[in-house]
SENUKOL-194506 format. One record per atom (N, C-alpha, C, CB): z, x, y; residue in three letters. Coordinates in pm, 1 decimal, always signed. Each point is the difference from the previous one (the first is absolute). Glycine has a CB too. Layout:
       c3       c1       c2 rest
        Z        X        Y  ALA
...
REM end
This chain:
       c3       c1       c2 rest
  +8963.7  +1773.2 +15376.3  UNK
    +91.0    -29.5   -107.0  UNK
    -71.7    +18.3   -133.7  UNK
   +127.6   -160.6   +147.8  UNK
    -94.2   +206.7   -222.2  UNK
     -6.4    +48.6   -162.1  UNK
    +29.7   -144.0    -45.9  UNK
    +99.5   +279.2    -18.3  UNK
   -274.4   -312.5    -82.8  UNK
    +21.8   -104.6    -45.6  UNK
    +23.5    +19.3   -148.2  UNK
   -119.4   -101.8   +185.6  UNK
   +136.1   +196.9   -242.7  UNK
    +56.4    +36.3   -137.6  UNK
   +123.8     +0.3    -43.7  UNK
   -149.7   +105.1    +15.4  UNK
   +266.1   -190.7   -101.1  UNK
    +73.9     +1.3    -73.6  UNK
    +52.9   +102.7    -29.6  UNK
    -83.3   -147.6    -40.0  UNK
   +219.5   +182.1     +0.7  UNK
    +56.5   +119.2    -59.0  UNK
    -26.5     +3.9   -143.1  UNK
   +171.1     +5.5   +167.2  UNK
   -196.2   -183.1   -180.7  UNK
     +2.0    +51.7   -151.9  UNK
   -158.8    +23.8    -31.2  UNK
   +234.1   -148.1    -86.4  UNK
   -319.5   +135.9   +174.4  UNK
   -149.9    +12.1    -18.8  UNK
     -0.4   +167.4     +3.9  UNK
   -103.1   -254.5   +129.4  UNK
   +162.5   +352.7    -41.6  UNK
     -4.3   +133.5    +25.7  UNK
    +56.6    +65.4   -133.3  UNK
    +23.9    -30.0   +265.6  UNK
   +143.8    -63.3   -335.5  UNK
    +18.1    +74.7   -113.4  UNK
    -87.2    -23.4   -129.8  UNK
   +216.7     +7.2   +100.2  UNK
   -334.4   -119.9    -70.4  UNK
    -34.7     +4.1   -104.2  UNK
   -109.0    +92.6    +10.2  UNK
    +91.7   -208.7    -58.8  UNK
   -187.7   +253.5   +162.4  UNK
    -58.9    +94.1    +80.1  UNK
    +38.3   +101.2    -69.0  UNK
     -7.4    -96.7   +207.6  UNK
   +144.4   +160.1   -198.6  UNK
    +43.6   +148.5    -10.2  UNK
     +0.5    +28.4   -154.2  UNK
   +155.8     +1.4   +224.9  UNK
   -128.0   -129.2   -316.4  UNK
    +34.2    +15.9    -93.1  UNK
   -156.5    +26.1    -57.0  UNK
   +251.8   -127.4    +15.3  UNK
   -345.1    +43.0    -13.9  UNK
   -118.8    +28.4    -15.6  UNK
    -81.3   +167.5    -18.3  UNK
    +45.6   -236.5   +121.9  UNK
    +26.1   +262.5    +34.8  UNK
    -72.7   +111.6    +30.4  UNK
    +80.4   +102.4    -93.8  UNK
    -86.0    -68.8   +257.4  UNK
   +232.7    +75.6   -267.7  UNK
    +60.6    +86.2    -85.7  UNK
    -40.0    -15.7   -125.5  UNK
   +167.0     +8.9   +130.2  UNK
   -193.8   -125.2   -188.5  UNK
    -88.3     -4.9   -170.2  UNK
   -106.7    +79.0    +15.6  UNK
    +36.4   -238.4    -76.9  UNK
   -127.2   +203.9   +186.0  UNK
    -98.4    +43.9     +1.9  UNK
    -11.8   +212.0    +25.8  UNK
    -41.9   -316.2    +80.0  UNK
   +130.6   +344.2    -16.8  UNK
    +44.4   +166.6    +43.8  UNK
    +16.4    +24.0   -206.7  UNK
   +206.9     +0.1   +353.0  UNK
   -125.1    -65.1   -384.9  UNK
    +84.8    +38.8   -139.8  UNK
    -93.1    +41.0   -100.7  UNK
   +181.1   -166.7    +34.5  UNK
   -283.0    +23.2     +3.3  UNK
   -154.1    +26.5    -89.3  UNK
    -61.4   +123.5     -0.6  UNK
    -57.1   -206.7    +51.5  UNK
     +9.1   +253.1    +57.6  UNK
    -27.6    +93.7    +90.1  UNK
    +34.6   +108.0    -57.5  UNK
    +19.1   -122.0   +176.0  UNK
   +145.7   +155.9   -159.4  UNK
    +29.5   +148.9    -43.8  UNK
     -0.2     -1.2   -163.0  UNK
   +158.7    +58.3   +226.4  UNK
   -140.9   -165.4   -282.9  UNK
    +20.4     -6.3   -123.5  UNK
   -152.4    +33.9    -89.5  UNK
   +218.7   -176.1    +69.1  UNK
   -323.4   +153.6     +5.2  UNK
   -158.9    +16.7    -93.8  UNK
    -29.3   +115.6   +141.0  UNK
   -122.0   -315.2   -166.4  UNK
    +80.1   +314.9   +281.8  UNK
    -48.8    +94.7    +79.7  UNK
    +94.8   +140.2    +13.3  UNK
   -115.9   -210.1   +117.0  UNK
   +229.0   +162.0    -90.9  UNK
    +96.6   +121.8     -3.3  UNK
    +64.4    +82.8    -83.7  UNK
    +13.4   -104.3   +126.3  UNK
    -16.9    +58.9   -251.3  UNK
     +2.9   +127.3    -91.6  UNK
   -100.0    +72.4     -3.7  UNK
   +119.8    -92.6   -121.6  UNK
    -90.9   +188.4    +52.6  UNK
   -103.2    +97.2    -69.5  UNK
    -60.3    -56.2   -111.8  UNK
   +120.3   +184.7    +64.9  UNK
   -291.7   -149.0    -69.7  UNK
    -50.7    -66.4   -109.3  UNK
     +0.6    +43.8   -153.1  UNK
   -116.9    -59.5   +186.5  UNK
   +231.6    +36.1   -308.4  UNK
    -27.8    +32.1   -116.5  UNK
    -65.0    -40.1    -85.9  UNK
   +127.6    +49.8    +47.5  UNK
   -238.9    +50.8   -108.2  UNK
   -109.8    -31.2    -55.8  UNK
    +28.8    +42.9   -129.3  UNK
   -144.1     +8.2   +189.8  UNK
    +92.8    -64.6   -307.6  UNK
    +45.8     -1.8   -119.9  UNK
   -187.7    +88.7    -79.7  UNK
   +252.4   -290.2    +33.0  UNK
   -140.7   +377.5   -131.8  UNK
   -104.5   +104.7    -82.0  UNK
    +41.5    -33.7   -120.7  UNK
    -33.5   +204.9   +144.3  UNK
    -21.4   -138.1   -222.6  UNK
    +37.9     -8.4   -130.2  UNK
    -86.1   +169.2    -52.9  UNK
    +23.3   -342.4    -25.6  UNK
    +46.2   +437.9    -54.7  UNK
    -58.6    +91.2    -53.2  UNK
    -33.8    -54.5   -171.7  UNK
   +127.0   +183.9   +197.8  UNK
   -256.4   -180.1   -224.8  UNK
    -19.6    -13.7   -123.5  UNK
    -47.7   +107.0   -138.5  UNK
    -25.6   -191.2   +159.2  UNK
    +64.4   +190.8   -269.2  UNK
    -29.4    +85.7    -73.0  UNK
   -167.9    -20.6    -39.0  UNK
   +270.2    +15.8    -68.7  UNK
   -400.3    +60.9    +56.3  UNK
   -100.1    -21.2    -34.9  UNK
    -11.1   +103.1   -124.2  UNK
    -76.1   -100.6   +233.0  UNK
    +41.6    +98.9   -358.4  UNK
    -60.2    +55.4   -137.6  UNK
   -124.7    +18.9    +16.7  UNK
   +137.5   -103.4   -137.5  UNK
   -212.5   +201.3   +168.1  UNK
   -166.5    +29.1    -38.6  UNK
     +7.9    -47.9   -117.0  UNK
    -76.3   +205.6   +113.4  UNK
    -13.9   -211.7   -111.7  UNK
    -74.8    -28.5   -186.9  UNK
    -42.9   +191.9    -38.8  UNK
   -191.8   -341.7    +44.3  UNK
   +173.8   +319.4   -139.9  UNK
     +2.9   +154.2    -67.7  UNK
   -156.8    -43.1    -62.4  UNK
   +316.4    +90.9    -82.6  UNK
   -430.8    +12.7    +39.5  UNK
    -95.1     -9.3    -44.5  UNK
    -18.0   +139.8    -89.3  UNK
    -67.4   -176.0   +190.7  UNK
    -46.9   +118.6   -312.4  UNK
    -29.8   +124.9    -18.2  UNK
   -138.0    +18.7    -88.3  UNK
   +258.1    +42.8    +28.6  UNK
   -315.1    +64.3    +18.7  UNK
   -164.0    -11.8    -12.3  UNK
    -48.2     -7.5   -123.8  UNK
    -27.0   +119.7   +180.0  UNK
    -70.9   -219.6   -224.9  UNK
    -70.8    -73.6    -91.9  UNK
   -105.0    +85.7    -33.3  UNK
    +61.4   -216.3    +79.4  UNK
    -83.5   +298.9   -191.0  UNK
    -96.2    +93.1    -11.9  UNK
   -102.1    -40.4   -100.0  UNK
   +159.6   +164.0    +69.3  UNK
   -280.5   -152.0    -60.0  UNK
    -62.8     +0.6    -72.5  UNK
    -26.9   +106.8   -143.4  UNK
    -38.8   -123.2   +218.7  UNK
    -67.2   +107.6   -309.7  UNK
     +8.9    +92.7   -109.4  UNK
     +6.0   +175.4    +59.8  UNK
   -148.4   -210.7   -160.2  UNK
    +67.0   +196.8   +252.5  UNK
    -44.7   +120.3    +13.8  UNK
   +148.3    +59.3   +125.4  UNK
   -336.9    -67.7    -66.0  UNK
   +394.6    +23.7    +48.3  UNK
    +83.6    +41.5   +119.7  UNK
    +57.9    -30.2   +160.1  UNK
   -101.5   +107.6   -149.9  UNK
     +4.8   -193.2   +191.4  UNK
    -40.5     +1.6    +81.4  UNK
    +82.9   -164.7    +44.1  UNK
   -229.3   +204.8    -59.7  UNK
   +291.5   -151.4   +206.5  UNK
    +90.9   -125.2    +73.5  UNK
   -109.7   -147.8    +17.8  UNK
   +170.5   +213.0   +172.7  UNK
   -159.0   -312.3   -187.5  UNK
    -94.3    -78.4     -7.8  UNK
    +74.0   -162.0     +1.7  UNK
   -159.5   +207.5   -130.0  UNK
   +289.9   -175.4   +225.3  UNK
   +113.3   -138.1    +59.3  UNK
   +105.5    +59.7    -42.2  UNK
   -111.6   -234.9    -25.6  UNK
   +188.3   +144.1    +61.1  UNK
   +154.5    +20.0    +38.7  UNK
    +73.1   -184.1   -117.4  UNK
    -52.7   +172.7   +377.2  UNK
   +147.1   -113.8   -396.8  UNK
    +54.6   -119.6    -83.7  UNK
   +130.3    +34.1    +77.4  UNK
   -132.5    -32.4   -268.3  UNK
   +209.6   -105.0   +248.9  UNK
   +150.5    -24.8   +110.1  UNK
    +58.3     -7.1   -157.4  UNK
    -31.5   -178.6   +302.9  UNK
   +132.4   +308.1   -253.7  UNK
   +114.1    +11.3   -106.3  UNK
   +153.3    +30.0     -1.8  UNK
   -189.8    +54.0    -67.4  UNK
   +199.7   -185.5   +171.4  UNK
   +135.2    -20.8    +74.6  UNK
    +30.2    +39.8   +153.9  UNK
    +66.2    +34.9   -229.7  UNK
    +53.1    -41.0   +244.2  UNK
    +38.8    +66.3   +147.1  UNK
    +85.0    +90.1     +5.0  UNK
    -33.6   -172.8    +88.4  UNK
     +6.3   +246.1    +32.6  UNK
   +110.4   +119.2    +10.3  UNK
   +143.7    -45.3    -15.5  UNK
   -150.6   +118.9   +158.8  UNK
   +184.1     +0.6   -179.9  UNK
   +178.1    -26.3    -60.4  UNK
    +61.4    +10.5   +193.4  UNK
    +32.6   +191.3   -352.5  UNK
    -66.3   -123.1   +413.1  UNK
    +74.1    -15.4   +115.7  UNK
    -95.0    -88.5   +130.5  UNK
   +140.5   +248.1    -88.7  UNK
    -43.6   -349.3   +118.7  UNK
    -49.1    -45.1   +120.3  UNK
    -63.0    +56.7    +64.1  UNK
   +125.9    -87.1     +2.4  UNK
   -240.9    +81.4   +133.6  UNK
    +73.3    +26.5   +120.2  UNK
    +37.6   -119.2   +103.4  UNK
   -115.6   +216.5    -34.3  UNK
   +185.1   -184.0   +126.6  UNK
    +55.0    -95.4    +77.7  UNK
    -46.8     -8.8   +152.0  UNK
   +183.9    +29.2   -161.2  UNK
   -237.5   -143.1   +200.1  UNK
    -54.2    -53.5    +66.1  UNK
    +95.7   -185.1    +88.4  UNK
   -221.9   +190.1   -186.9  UNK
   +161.8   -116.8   +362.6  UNK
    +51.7   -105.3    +95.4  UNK
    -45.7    -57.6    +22.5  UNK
    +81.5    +61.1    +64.8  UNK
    -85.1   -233.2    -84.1  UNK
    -29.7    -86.6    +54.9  UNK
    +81.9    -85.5   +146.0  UNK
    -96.8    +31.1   -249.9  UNK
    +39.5    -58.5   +366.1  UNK
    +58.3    -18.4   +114.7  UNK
    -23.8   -143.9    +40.5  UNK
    -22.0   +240.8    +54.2  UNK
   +100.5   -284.1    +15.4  UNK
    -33.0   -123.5    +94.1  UNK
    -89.5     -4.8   +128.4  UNK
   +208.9    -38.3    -80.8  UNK
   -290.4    -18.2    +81.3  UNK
    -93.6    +54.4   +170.9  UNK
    +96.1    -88.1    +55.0  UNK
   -306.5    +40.9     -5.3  UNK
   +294.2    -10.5   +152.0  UNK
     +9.0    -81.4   +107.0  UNK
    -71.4   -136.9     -9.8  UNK
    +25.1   +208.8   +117.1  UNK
    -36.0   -299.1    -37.5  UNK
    -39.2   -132.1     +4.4  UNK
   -160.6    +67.8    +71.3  UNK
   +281.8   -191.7    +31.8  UNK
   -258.8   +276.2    +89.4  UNK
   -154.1    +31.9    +46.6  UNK
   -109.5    +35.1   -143.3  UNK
   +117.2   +122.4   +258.2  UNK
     +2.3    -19.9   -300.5  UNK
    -87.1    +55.5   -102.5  UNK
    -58.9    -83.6   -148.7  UNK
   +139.5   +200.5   +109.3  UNK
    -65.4   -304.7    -99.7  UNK
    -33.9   -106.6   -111.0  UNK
   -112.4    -32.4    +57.6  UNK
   +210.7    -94.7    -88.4  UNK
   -200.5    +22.8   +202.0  UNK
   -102.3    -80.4    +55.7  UNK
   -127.5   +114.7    +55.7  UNK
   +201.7   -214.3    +74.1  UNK
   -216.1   +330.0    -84.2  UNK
    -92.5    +50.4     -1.9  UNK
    -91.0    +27.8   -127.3  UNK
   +124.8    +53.5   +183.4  UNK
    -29.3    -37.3   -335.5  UNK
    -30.8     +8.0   -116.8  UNK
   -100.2   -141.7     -8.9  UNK
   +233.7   +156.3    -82.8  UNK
   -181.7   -279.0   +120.2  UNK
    -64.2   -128.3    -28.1  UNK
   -122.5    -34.7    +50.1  UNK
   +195.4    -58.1    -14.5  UNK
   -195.8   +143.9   +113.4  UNK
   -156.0    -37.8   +112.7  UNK
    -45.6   +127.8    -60.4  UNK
    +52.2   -133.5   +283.4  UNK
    -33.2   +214.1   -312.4  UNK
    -80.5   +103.9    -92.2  UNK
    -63.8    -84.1   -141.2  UNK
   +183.3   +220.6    +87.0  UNK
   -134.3   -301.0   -143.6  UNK
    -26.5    -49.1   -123.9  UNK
    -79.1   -135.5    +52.4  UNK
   +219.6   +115.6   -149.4  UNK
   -310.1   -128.9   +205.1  UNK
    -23.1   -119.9    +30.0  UNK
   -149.4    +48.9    +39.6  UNK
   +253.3   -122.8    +66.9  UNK
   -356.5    +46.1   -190.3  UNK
   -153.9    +58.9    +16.1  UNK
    -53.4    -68.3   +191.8  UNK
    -77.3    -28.3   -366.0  UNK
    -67.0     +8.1   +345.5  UNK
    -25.6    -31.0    +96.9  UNK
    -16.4   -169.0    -15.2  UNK
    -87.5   +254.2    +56.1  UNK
    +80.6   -266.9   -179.7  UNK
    -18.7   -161.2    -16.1  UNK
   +117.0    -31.4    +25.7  UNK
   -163.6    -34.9   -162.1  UNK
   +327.1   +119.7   +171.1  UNK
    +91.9   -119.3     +0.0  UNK
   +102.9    +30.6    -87.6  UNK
   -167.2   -161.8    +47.2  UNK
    +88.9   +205.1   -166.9  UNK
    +70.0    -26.4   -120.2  UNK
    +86.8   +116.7    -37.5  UNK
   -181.5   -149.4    -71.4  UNK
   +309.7   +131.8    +34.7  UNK
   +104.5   +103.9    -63.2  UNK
     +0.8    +26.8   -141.1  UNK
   +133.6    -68.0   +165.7  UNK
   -141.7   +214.6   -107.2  UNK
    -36.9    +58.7   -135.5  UNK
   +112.0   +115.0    -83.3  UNK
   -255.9    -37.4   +114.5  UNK
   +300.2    -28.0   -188.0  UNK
   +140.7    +21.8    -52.0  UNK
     +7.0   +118.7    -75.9  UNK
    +42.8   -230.5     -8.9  UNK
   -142.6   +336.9    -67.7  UNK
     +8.5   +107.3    -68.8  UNK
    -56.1    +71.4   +132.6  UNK
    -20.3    -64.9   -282.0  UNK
     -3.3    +62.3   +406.8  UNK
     -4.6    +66.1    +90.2  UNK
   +141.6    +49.8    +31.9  UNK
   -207.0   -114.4    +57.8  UNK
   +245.6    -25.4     -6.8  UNK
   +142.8     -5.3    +47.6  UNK
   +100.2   +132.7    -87.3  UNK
    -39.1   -307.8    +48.0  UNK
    +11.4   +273.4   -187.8  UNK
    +96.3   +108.6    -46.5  UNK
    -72.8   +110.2    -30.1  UNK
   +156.0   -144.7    -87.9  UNK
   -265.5   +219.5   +101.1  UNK
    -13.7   +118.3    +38.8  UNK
    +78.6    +28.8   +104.8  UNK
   -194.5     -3.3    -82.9  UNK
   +127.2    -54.5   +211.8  UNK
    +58.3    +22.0   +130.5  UNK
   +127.6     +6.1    +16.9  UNK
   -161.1    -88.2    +62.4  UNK
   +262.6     +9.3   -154.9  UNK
   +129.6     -4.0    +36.1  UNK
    +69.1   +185.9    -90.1  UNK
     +4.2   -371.3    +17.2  UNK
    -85.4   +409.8   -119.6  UNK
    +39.1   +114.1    -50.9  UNK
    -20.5    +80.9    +78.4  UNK
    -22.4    -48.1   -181.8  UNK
    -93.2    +92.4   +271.7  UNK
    -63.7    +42.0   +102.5  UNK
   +158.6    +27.9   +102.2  UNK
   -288.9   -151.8    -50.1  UNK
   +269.6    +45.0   +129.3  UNK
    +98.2    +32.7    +86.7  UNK
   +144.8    -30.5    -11.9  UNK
   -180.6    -14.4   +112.5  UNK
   +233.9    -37.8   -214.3  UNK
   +164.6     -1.6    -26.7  UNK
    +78.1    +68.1   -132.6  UNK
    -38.6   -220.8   +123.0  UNK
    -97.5   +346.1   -171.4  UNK
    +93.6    +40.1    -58.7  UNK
    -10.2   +193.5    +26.3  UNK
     -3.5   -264.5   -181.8  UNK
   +167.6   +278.6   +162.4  UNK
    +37.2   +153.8    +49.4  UNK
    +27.2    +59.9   -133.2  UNK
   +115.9    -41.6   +244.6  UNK
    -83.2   +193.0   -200.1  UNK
    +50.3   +136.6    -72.8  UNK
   +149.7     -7.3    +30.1  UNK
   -222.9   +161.1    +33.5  UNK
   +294.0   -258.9   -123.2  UNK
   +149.3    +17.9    +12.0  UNK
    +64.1   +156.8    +47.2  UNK
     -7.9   -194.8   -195.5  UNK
    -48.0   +280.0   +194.8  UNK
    +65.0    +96.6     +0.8  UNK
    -30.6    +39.8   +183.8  UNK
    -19.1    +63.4   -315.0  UNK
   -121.5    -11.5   +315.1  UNK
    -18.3     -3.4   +139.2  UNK
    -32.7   -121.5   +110.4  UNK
    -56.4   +200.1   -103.3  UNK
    +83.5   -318.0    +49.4  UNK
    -27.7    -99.4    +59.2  UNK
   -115.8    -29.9    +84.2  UNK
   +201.2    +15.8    -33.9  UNK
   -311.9    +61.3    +17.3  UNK
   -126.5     +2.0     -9.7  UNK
   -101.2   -117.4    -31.8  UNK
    +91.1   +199.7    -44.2  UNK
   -183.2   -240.1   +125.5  UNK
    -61.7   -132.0   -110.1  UNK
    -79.6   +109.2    -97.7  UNK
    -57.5   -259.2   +188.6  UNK
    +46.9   +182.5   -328.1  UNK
    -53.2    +54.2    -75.7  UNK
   -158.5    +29.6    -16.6  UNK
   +206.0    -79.6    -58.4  UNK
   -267.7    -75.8   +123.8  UNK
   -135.3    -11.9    -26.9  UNK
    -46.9    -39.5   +207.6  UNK
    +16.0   -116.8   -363.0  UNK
   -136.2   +190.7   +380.5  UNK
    -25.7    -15.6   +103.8  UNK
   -155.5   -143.1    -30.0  UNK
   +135.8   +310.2    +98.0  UNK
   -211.7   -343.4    +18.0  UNK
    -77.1    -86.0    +40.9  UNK
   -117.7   +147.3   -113.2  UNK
   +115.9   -197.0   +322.8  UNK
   -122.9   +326.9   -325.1  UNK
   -119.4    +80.8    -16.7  UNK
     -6.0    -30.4   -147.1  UNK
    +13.6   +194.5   +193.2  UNK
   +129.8   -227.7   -233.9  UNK
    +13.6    -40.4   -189.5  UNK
    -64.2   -109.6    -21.1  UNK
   +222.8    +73.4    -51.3  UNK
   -277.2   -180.4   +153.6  UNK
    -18.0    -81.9    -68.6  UNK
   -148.7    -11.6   -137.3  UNK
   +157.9    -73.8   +242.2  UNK
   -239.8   +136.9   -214.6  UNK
   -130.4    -18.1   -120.4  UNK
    +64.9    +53.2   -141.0  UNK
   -226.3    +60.2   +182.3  UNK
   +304.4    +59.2   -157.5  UNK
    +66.5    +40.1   -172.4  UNK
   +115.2    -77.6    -29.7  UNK
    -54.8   +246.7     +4.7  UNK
   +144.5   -329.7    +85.9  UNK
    +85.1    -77.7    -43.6  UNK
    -83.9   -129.6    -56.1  UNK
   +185.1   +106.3   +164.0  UNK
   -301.5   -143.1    -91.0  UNK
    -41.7   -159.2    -55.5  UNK
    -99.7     -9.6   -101.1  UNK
    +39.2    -83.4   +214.4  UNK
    -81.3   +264.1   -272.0  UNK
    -51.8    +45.2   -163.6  UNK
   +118.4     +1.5    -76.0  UNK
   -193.2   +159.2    +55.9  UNK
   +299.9   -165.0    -20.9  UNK
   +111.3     -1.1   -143.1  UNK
     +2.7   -154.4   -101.7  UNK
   +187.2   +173.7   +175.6  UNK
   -134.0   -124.8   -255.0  UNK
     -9.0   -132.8   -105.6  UNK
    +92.6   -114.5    +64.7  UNK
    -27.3   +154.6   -237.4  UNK
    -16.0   -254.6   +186.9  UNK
    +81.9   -133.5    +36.2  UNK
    +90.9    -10.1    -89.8  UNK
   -165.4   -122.2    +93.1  UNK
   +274.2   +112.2     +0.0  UNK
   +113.5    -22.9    -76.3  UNK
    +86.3   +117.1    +18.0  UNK
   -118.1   -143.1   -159.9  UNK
    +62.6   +243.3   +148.1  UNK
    +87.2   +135.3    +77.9  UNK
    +89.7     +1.6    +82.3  UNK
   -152.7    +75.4    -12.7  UNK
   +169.9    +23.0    +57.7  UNK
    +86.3    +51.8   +108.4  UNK
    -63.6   -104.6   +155.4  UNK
    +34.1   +309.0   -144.5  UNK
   -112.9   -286.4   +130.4  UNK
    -15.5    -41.2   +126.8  UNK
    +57.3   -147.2    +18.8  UNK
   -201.3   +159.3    +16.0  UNK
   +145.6   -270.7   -152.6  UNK
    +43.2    -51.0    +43.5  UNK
   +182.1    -64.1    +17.3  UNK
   -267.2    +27.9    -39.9  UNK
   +278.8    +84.1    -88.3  UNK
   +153.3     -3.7    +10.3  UNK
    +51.2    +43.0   +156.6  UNK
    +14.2    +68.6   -274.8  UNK
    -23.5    +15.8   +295.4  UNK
    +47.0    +49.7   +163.6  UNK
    -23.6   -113.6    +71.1  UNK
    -65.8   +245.3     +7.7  UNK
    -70.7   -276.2    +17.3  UNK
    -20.0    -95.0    +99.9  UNK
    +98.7   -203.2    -36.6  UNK
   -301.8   +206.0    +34.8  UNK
   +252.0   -212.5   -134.4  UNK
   +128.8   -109.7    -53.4  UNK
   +134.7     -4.6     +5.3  UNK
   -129.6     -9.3   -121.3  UNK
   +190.2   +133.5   +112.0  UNK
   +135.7    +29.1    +90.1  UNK
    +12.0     -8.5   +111.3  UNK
    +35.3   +111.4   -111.5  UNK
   -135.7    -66.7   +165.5  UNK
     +4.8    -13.1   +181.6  UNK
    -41.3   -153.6    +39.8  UNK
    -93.0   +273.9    +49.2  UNK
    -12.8   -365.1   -133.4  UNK
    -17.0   -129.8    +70.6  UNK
   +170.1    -81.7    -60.1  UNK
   -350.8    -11.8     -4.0  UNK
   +422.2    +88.4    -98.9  UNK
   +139.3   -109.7    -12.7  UNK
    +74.0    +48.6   +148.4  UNK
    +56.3    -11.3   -322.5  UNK
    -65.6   +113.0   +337.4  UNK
    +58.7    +16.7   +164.1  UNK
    -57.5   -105.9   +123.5  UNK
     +8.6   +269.7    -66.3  UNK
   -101.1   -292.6    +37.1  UNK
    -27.0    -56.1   +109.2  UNK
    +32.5   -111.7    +33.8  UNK
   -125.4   +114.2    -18.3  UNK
   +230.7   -143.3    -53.7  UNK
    +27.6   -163.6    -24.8  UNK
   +133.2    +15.2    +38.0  UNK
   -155.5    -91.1   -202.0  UNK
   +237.2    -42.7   +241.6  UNK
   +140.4    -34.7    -38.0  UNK
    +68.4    -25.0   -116.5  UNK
    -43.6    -61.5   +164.5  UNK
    -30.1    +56.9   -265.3  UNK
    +29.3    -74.7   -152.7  UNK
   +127.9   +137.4    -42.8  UNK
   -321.4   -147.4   -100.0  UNK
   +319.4   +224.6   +113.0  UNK
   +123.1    +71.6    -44.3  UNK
   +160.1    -69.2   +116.9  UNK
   -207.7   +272.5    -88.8  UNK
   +143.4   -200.9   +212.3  UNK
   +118.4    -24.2    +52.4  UNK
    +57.8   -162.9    -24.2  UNK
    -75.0   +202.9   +171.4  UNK
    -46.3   -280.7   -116.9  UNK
    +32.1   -179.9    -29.9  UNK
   +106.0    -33.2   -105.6  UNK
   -249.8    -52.4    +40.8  UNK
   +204.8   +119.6   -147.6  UNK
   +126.5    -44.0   -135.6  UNK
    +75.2    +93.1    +19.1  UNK
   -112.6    -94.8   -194.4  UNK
   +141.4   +216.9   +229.4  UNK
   +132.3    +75.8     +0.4  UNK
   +101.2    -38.5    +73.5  UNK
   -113.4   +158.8    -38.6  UNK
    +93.7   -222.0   +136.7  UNK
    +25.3     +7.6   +168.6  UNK
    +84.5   -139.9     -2.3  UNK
   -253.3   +136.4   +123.7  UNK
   +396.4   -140.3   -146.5  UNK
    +37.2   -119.6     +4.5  UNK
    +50.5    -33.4   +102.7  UNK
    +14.2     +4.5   -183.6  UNK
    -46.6    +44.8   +335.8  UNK
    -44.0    -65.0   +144.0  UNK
   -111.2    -13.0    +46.8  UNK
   +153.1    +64.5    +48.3  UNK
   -246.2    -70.0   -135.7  UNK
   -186.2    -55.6    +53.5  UNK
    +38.3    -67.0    -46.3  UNK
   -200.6   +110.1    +16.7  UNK
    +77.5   -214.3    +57.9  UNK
    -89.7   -110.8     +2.2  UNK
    -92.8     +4.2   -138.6  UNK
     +2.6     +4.1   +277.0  UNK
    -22.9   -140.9   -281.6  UNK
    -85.1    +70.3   -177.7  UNK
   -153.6    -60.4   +104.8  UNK
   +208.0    -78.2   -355.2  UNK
   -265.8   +190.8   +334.7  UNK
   -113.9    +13.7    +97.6  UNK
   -184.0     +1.6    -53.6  UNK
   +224.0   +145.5   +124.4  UNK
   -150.3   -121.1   -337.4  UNK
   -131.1    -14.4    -49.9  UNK
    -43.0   -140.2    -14.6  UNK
    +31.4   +206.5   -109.5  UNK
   -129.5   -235.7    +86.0  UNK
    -42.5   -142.5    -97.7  UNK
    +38.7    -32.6    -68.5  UNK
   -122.0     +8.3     +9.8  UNK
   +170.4   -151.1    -10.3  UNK
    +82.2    -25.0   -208.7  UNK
   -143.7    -71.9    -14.1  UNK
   +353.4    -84.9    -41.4  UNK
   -346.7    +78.2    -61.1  UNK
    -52.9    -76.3   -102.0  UNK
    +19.1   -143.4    +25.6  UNK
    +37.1   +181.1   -150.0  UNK
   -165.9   -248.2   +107.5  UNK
    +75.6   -151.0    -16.4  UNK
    -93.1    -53.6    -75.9  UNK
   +124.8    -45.5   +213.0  UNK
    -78.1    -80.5   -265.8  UNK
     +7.5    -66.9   -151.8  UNK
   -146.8    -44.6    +24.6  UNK
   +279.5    -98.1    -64.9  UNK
   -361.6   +116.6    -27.1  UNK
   -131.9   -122.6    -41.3  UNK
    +67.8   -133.2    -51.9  UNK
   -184.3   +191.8    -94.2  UNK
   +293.8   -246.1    +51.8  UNK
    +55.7    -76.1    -97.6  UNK
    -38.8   -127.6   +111.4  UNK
   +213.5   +167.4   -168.5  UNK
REM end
């Protein structure tokens, strides 16, 4: 004899059907991953001559009049969590202007051929560029991807999933 209740089985089924719903609703779709194409301005230069003629620096005298345009992508969760254990010395410690090299490195493309732009062989001439550049513009676009903070406030069926704040008072 079945020592379980009908109403113990419907609460059983109902369970398990929340639980299926969950399921297709995060496992069973398809995963959409959020980009953003951004406009980048070189800076424009132009050579600093001495008396005699002769090139002897470069002075910044604005930026180009035309963009170009550049993809920033969402990794996967593997691929986050591989970026993070990449950024992590041997003492332990996270090292955050790594992080956004690395994140320019591997999340950002050639809108056009959808190409990554910068391979692992870029990295020594990408991490001689100036601070504050491109790089780290690219790569700072790609660590706001890596977050929920866009979708969280857009999304008026999430969960608010960042940190609030709370009072010293």
């Amino acid at each position: 004899m079945n020592s379980t209740t009908k109403t113990e089985r419907l609460d059983s089924a109902k369970t398990e059907s929340s639980k299926d719903r969950l399921r297709r609703l995060t496992l069973g779709r398809a995963p959409q991953f959020r980009h953003k194409v951004i406009d980048y301005y070189p800076p424009k230069y132009q050579d600093i001559l001495n008396e005699e003629g002769t090139v002897v620096g470069l002075e910044h005298v604005g930026f180009e009049d035309e963009p170009i345009k550049v993809e920033v992508r969402q990794p996967t969760v593997k691929e986050r969590n591989e970026l993070i254990k990449s950024c992590r010395g041997k003492d332990g410690k996270f090292d955050e202007m790594e992080f956004i090299l690395q994140a320019a490195i591997r999340f950002v493309y050639d809108p056009v051929s959808g190409d990554r732009l910068y391979s692992k062989e870029d990295y020594d001439a990408l991490s001689q560029q100036p601070a504050g550049d491109f790089v780290d513009q690219f790569g700072g676009e790609a660590v706001e991807l890596l977050t929920l903070g866009e979708r969280t406030k857009d999304s008026p069926s999430s969960r608010k999933m960042l940190a609030t704040k709370t009072s010293t008072d």
